[in-house]
C-alpha positions, 0 to 999 in steps of 0.5 A, spaced: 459 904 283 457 908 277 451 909 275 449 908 268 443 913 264 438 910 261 435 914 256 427 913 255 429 910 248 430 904 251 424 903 255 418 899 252 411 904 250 406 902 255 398 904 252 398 911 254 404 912 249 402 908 244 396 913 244 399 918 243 403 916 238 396 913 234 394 920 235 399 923 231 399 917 226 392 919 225 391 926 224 396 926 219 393 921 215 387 924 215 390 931 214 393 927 207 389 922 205 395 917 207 392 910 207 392 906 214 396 901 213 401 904 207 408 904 206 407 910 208 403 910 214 408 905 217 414 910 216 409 916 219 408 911 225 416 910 225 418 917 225 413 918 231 415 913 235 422 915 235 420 921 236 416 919 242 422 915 244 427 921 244 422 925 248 417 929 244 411 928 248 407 933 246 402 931 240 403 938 237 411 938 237 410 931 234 405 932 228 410 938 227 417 934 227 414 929 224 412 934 218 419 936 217 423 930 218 418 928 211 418 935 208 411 937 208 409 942 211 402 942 217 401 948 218 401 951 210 395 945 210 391 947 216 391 954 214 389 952 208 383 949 210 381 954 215 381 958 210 378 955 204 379 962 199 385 962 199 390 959 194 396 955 198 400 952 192 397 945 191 394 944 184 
């Protein structure tokens, strides 16, 4: 008898998946101003849960993939906000 792999991706998500994955949906939204419910929220939140799916469970390393899968850049945004005397490009 073989045995057969399966990988995570083809389980359901349970609530602490799903958590984790709102969180990540919810910090880059708010970072952005992307609005709950858009086009693009719904792409952001399929992005993740892909991710999540793939194995990616760390929030950070999801916010991160999930920045270079729609070509923005987190932590450009975050250091600029840290430190709000430097310029970080955006008009």
């Amino acid at each position: 008898m073989s045995r057969r792999h399966f990988s995570r991706h083809n389980e359901p998500l349970d609530c602490d998946d799903l958590r984790q994955c709102r969180l990540v949906l919810d910090a880059i939204c708010d970072e952005f101003g992307i609005e709950q419910g858009s086009e693009e929220a719904s792409r952001i939140a399929a992005i993740t849960i892909e991710l999540y799916q793939q194995g990616v469970r760390n929030v950070g390393q999801l916010k991160h993939l999930v920045d270079a899968a729609r070509g923005l850049d987190l932590s450009e945004h975050a250091v600029s906000e840290d430190s709000p005397a430097q310029t970080s490009g955006y008009a």
